[in-house]
C-alpha atoms as an extended CHARMM CRD file, in Angstrom:
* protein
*
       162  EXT
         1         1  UNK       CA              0.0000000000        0.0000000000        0.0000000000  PROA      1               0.0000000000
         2         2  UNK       CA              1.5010000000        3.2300000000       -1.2130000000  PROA      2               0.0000000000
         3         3  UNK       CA              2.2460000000        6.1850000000        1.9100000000  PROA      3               0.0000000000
         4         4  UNK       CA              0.1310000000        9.0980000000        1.0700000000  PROA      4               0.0000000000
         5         5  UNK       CA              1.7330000000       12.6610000000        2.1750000000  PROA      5               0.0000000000
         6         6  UNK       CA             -1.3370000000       13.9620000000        4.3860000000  PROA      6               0.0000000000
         7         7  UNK       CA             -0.6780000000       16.3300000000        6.6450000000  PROA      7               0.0000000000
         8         8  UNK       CA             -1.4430000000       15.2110000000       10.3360000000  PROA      8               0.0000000000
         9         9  UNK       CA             -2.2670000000       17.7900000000       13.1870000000  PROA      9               0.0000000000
        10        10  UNK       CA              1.0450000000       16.9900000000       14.6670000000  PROA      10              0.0000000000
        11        11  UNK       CA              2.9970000000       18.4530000000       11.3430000000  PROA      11              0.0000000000
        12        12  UNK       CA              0.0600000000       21.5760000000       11.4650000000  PROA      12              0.0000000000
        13        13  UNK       CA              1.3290000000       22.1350000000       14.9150000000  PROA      13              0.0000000000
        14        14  UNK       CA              4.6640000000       22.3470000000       14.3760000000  PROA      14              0.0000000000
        15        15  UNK       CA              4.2820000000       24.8320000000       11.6580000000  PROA      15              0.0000000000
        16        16  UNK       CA              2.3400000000       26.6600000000       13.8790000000  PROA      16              0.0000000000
        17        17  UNK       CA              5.0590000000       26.2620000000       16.4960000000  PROA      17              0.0000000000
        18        18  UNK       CA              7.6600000000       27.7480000000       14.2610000000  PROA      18              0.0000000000
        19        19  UNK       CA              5.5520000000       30.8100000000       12.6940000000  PROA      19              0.0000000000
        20        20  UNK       CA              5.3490000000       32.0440000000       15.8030000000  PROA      20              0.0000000000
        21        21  UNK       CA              8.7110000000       31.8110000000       17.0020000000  PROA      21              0.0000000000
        22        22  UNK       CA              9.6360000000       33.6440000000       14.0510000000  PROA      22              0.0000000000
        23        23  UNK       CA              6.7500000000       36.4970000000       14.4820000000  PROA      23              0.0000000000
        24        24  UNK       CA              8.1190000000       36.7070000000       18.3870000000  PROA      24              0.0000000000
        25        25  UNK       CA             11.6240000000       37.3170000000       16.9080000000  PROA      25              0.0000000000
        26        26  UNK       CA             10.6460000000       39.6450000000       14.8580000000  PROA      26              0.0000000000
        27        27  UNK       CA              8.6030000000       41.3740000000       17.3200000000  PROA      27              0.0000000000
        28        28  UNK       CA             12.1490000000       41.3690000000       19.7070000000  PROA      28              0.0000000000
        29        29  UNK       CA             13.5770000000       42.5780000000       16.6450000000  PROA      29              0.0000000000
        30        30  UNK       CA             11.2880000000       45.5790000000       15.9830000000  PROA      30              0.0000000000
        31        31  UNK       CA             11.0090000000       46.4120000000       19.8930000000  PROA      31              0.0000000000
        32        32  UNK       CA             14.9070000000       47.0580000000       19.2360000000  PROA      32              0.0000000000
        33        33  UNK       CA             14.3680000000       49.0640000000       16.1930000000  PROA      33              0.0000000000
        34        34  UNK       CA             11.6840000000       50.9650000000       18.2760000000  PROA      34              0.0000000000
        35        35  UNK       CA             14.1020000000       52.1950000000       20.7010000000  PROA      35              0.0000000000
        36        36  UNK       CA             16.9690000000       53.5010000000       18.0140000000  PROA      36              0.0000000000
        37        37  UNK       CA             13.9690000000       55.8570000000       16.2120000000  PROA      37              0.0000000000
        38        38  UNK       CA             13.4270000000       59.2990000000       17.9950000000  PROA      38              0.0000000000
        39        39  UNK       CA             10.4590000000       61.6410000000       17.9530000000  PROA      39              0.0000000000
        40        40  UNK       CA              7.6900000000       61.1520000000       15.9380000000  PROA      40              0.0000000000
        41        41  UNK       CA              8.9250000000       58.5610000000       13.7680000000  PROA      41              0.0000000000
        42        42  UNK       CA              9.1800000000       56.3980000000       17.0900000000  PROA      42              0.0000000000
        43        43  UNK       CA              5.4320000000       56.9130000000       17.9050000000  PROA      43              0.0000000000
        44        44  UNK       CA              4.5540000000       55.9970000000       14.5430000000  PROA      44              0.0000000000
        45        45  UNK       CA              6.2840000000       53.0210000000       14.6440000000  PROA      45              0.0000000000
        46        46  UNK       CA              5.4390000000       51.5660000000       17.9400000000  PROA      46              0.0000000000
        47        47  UNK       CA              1.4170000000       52.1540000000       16.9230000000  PROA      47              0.0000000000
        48        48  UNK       CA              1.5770000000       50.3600000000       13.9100000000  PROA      48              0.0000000000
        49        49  UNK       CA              3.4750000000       47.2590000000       15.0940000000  PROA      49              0.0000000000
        50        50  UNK       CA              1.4540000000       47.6150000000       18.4270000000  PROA      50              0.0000000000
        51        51  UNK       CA             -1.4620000000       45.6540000000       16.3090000000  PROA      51              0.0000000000
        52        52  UNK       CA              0.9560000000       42.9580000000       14.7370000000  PROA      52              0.0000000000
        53        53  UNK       CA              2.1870000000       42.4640000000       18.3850000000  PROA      53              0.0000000000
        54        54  UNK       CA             -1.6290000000       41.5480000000       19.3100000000  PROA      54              0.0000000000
        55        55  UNK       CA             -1.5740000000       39.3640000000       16.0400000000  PROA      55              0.0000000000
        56        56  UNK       CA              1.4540000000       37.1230000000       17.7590000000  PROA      56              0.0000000000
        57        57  UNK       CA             -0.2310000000       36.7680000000       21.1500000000  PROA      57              0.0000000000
        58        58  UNK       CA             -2.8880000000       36.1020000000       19.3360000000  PROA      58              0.0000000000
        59        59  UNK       CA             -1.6890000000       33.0150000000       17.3840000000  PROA      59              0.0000000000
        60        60  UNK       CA              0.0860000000       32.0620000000       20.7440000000  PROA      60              0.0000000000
        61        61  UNK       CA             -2.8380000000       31.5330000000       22.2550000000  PROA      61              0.0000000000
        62        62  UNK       CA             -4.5960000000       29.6140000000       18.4980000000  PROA      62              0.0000000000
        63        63  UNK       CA             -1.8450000000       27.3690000000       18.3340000000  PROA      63              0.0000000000
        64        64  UNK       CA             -3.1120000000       23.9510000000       19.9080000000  PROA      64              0.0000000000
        65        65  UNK       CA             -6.8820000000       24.1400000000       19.1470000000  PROA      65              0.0000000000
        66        66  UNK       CA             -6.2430000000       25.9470000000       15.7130000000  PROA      66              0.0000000000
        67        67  UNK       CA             -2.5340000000       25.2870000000       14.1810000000  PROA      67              0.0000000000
        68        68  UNK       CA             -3.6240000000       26.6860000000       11.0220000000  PROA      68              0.0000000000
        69        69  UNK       CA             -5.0680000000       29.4730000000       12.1220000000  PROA      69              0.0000000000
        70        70  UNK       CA             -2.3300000000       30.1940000000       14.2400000000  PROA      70              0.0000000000
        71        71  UNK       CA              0.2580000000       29.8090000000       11.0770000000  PROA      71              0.0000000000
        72        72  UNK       CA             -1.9780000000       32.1230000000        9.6260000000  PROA      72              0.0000000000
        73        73  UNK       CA             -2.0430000000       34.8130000000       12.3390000000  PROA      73              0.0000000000
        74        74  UNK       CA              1.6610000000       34.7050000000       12.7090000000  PROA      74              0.0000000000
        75        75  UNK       CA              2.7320000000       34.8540000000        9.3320000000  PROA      75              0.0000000000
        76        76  UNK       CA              0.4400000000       38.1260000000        9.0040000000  PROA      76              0.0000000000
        77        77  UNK       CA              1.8020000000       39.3650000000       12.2410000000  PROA      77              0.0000000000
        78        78  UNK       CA              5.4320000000       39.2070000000       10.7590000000  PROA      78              0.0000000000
        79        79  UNK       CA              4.8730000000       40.6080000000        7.3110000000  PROA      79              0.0000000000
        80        80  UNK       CA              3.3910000000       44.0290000000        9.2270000000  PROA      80              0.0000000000
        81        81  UNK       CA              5.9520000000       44.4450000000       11.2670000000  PROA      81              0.0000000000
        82        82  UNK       CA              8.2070000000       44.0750000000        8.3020000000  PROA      82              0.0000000000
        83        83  UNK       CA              6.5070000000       46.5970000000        6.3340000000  PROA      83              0.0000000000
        84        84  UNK       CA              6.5770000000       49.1960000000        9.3200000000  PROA      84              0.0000000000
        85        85  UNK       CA             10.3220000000       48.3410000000        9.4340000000  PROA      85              0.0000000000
        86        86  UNK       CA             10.3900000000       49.1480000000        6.5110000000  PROA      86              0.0000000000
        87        87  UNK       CA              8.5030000000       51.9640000000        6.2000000000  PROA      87              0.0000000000
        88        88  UNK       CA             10.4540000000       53.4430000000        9.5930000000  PROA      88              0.0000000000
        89        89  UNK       CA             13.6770000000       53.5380000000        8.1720000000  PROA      89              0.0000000000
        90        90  UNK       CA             13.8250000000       53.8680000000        4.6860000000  PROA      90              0.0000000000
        91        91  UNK       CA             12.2520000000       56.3390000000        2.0000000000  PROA      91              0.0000000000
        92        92  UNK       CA             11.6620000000       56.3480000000       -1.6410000000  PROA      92              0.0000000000
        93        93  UNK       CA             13.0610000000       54.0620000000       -3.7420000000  PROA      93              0.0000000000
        94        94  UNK       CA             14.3970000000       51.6470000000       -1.2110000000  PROA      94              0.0000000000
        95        95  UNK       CA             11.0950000000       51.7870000000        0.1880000000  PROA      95              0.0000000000
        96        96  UNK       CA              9.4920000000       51.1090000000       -2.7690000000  PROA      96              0.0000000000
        97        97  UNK       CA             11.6740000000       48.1030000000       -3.7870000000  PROA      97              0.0000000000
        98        98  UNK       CA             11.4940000000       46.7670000000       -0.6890000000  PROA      98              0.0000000000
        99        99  UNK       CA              7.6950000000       46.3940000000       -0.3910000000  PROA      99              0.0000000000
       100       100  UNK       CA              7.5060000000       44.7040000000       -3.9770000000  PROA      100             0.0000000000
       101       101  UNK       CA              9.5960000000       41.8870000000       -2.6870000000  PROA      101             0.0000000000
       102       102  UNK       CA              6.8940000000       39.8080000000       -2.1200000000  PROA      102             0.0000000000
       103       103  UNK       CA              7.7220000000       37.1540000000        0.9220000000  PROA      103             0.0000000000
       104       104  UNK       CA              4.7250000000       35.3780000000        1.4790000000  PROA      104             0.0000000000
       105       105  UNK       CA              6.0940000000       32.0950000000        3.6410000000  PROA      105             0.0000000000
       106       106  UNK       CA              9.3770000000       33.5320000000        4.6350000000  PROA      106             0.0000000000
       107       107  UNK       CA              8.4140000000       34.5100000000        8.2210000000  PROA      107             0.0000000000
       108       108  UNK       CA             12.0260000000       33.8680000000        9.0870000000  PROA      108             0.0000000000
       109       109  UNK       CA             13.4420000000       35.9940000000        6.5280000000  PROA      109             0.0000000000
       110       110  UNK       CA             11.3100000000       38.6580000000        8.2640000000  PROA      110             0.0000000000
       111       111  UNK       CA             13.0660000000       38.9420000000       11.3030000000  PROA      111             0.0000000000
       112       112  UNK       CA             16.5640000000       39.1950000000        9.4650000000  PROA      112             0.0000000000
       113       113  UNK       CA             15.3470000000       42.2650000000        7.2590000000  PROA      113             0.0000000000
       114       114  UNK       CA             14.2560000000       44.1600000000       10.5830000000  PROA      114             0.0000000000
       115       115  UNK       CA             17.3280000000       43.2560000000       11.8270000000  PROA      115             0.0000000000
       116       116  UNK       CA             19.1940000000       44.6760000000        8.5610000000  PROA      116             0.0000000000
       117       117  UNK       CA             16.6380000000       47.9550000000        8.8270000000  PROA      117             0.0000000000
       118       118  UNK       CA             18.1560000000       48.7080000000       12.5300000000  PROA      118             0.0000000000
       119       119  UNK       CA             21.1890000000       47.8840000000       11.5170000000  PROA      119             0.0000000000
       120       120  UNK       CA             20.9450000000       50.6700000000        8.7550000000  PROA      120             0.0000000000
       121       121  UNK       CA             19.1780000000       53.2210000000       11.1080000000  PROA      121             0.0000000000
       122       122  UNK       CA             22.4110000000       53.2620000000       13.4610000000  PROA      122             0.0000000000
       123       123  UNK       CA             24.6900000000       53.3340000000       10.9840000000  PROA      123             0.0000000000
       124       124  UNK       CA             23.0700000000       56.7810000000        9.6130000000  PROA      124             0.0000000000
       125       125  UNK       CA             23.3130000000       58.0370000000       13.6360000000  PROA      125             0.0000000000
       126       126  UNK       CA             27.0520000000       57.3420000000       13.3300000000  PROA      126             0.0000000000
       127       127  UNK       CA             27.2390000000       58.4830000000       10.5260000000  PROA      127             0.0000000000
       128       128  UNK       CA             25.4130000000       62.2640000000       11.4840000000  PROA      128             0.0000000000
       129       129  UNK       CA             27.3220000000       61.7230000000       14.5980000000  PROA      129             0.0000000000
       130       130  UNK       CA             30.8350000000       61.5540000000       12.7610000000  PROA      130             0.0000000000
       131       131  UNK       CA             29.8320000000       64.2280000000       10.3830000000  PROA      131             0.0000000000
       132       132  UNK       CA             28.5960000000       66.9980000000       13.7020000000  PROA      132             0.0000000000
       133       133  UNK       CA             31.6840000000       66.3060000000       15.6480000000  PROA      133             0.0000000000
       134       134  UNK       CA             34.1510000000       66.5210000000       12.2360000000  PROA      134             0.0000000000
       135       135  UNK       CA             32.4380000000       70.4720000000       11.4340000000  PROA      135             0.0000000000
       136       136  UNK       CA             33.0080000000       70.9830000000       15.2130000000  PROA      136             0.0000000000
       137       137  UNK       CA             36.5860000000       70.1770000000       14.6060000000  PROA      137             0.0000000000
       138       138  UNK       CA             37.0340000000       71.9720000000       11.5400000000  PROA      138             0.0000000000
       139       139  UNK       CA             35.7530000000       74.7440000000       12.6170000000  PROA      139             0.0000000000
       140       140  UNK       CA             37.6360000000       75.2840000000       15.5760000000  PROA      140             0.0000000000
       141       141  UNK       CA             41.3010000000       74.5360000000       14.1290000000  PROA      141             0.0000000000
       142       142  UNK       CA             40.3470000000       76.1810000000       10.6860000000  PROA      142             0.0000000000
       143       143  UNK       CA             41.5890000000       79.6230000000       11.0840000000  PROA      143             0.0000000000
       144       144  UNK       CA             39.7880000000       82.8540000000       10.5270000000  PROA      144             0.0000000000
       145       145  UNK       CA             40.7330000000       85.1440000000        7.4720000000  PROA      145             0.0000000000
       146       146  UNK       CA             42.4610000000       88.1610000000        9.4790000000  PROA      146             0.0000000000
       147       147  UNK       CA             44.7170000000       84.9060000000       10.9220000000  PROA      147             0.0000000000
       148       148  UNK       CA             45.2660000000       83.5610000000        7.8530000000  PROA      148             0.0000000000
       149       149  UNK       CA             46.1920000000       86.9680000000        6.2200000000  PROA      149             0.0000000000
       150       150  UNK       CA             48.7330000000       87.4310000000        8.9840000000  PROA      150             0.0000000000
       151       151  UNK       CA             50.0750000000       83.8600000000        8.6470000000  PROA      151             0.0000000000
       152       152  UNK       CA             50.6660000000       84.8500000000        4.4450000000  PROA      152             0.0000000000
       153       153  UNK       CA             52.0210000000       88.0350000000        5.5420000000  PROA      153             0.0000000000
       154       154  UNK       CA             54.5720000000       86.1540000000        8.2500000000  PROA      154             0.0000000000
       155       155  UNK       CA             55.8800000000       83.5130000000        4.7660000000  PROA      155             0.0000000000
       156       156  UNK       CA             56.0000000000       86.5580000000        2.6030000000  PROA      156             0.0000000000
       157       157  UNK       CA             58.4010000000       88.7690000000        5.1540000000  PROA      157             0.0000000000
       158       158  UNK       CA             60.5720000000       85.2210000000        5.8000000000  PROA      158             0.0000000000
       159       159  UNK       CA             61.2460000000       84.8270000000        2.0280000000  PROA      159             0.0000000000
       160       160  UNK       CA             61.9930000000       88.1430000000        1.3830000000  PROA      160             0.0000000000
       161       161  UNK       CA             64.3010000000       88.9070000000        4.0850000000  PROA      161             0.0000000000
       162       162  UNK       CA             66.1270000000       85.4560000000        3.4730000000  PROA      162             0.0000000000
């Protein structure tokens, strides 16, 4: 007798089990990326994945009685908090390529792109960070014009007198 692939409760469990491990990461993950964003783009943020978050305890709580549901619940849970990830920390055409990529069963993926997008928003901080305290510098060794005149004037009387 030939072995049919049917899938059991047991196997809808553990993809149940797994989806939402992945949405939990990638609520972790976006609770971290919540914290690097200031302001208003921080408030914006948290509301949005606020609802996703409610998703994942959501399919916590499906996950024995209804595994698929559960998959179901998680997987959409993940995919919003990607999008406000996305949405948080980059702007027009990264944006917009980003949100085409279409990732339908890649809840694992999910957590690694909000990962990527905080990695990205502290690398612009150093980056502002570097470029404020480099002016700063500048501007205080740079000297002004009446000290730089004086400075040409100083050269010009040491080469003509030698």
């Amino acid at each position: 007798m030939p072995i049919l692939n049917i899938r059991t409760d047991r196997d809808e469990r553990r993809q149940a089990r797994t989806a939402v491990a992945a949405a939990r990461k990638a609520g972790k993950e976006s609770k971290k990326l919540a914290k690097t964003l200031k302001g208003e783009n921080r408030a914006r943020f948290e509301l949005t994945t606020a609802g996703a978050r409610e998703l994942t305890r959501a399919a916590k709580a499906e996950r024995r009685e209804r595994p698929w549901r559960a998959t179901r619940l998680a997987r959409t849970a993940s995919a919003r908090l990607e999008k406000a990830s996305i949405r948080a920390t980059s702007s027009g055409d990264a944006r917009r390529r980003a949100l085409e990529r279409e990732r339908a069963n890649d809840a694992k993926g999910r957590a690694k792109t909000i990962k990527r997008r905080r990695a990205q928003a502290k690398y612009a901080k150093k980056m502002a960070r570097f470029v404020a305290v480099h002016t700063i510098a500048a501007s205080i060794t740079t000297p002004t014009d009446e000290e730089q005149q004086e400075k040409d004037l100083e050269r010009a009387r040491r080469r003509s007198g030698a």
